[in-house]
C-alpha positions in Angstrom: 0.0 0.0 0.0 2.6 2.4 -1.2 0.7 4.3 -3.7 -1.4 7.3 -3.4 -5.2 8.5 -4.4 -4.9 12.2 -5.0 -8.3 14.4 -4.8 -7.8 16.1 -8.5 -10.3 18.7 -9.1 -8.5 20.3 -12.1 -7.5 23.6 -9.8 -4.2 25.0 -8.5 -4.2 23.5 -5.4 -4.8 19.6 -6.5 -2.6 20.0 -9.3 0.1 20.6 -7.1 -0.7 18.0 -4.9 -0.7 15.6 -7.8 2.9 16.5 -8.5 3.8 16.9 -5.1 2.8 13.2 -5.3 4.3 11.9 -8.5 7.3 12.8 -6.8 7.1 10.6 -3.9 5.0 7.5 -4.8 5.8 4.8 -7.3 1.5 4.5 -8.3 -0.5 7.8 -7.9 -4.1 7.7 -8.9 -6.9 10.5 -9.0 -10.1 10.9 -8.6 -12.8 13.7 -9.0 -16.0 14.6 -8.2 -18.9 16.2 -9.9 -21.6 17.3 -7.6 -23.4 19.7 -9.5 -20.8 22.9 -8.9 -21.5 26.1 -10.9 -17.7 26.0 -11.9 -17.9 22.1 -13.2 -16.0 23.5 -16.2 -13.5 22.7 -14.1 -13.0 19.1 -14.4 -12.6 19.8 -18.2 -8.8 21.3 -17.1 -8.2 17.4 -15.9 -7.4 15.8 -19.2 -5.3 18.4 -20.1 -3.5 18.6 -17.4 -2.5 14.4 -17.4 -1.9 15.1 -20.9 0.6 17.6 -20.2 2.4 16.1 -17.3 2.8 12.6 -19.5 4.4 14.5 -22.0 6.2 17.5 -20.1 7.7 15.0 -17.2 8.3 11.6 -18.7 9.7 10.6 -15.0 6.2 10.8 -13.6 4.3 9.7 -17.2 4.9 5.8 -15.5 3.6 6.6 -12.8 0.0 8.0 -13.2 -2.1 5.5 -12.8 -6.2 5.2 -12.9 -8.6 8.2 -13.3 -12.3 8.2 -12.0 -14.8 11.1 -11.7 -17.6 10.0 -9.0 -21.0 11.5 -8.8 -22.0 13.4 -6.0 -25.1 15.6 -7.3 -26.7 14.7 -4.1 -24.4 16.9 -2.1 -25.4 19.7 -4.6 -28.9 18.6 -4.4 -29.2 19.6 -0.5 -26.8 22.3 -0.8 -28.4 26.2 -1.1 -24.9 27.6 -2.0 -23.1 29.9 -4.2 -21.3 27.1 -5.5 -24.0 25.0 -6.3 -26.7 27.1 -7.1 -27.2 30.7 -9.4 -26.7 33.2 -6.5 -24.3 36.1 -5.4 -21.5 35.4 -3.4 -21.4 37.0 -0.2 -21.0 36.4 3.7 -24.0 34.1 5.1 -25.0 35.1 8.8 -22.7 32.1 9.9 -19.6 34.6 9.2 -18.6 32.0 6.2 -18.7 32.6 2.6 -22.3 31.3 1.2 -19.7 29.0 -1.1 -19.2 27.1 1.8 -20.5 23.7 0.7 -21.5 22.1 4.4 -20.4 18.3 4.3 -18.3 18.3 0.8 -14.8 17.5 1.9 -16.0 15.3 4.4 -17.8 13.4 1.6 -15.0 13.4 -0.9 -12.6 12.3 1.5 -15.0 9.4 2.7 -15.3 8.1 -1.1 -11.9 8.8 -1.8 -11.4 6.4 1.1 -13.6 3.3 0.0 -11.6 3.7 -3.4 -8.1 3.6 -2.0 -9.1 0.8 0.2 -10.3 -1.2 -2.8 -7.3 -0.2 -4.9 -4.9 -1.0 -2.0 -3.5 2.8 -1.9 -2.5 3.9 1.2 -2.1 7.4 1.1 -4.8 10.0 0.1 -3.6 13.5 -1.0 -5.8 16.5 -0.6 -5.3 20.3 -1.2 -6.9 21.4 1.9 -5.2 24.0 3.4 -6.2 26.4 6.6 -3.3 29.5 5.5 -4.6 31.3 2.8 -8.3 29.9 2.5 -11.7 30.8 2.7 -12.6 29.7 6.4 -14.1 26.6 5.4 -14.0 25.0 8.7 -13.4 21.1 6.3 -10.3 22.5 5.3 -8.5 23.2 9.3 -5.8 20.4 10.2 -8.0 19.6 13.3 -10.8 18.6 10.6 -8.6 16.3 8.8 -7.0 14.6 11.5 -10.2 14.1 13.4 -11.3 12.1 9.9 -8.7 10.2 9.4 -8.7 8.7 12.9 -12.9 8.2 12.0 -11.6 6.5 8.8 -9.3 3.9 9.9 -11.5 2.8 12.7 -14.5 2.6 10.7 -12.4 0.2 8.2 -10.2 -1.2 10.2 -6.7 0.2 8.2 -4.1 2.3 8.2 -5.0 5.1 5.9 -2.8 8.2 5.8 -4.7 11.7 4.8 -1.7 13.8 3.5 -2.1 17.3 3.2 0.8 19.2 1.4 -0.7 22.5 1.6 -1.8 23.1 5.0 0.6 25.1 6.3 1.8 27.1 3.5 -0.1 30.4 1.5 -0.7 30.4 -2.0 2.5 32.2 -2.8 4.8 29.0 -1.4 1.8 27.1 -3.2 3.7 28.8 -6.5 6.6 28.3 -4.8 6.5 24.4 -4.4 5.2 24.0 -7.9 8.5 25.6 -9.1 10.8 23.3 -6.9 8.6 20.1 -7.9 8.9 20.5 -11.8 10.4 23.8 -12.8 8.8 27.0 -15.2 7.5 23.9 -17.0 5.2 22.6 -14.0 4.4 26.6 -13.3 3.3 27.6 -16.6 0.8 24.3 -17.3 -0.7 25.3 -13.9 -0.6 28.7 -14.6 -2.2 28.3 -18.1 -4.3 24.8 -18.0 -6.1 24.9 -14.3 -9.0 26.7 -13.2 -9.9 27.5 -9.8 -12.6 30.2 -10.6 -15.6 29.9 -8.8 -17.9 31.4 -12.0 -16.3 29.0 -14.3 -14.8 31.8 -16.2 -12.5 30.0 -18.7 -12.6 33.4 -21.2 -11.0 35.7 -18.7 -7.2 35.7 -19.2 -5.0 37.2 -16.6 -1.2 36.9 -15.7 -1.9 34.5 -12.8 -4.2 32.2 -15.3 -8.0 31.9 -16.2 -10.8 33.5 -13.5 -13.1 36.0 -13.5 -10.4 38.2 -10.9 -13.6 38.8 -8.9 -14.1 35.5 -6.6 -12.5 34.6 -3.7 -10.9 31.8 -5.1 -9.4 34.2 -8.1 -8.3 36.9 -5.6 -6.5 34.5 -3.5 -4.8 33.2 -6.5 -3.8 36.4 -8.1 -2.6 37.5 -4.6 -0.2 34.6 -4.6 1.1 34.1 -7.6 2.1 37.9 -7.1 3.9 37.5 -4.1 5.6 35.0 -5.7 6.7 36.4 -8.6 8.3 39.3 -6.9 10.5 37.3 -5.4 11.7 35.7 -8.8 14.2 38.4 -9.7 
């Protein structure tokens, strides 16, 4: 069980992670998950993205191993959010953004489980992160580690929930995409992944494709900013 599942959504954040993993396991699967997001344009940036890497970083092309995309339209179903339904974004009266989606990494870490488990992996990779985020209380350290205890009790194994990006901002985000595969690794995530709440593929700005308005674009442009002013 030395291989790893990596949560690939077709964003920054799990891009990273996927390379962040290609460099340390010998198998690395993905998986994704479509639950009725207004941004679902998203998962398009996927096959791209595995195209690029088998042909831009031949000593990972071995390694990538089974893709799936489950369906979770449920979750989007039952959730009144800004990510899963037409509406503004703004603060809801719990103090969190409204595209807080109550339940979602839970559930995609749970599934992402039962897969590894089948597929003998023992590591899953997630982009979670509780430095530059959003608030999302599914995202905080204390959140995963709670869940991977929850996990390997409730299937009696040894499952290890790795999360590459929880201490760092979206600058060293940048910054660890450089030091894993070079300006090559940067520019395909710059130029091929969206993280874009609205889905805005048209938009092009230095720091990739977004609408520049959303919190997940402003948190990108601000790090990828940061980082390039240190590249001089």
């Amino acid at each position: 069980m030395s291989g790893a599942l990596v949560l690939f959504s077709g964003g920054q954040d799990s891009a990273t992670c996927l390379a962040w993993a290609l460099d340390r396991f010998d198998r690395v699967e993905t998986i994704g998950f479509d639950y009725g997001q207004r941004h679902k344009v998203e998962l398009d940036a996927r096959q791209t993205v595995f195209s690029a890497l088998k042909a831009q970083f031949p000593q990972w092309a071995s390694k990538l191993g089974e893709d799936r995309i489950l369906d979770l339209s449920a979750l989007g179903a039952i959730s009144a959010t800004a990510l899963t339904q037409d509406m503004a974004i703004t603060t809801a009266a719990s103090g969190l953004p409204n595209t807080f989606v109550p339940g979602r990494n839970l559930l995609f870490l749970t599934f992402a489980a039962a897969v590894a488990y089948r597929r003998g992996l023992k590591h899953i990779v997630t982009g979670v992160c509780e430095t530059d985020y959003s608030g999302y209380p599914d995202c905080r350290d204390d959140t995963i580690k709670s869940l991977q205890v929850t996990l390997n009790l409730g299937m009696e194994t040894r499952l290890v929930l790795e999360t590459p990006l929880m201490w760092i901002d979206k600058a060293q985000t940048w910054e660890l995409a450089d030091e894993l595969g070079g300006a090559d690794l940067v520019e395909l995530i710059r130029a091929e992944t969206l993280t874009c709440y609205n889905g805005d593929v048209r938009t092009q700005n230095l720091w990739g494709r977004g609408c520049g308005q959303c919190p997940a674009c402003e948190l990108r442009q601000s790090g990828f900013e940061r980082w390039r002013s240190t590249q001089s």
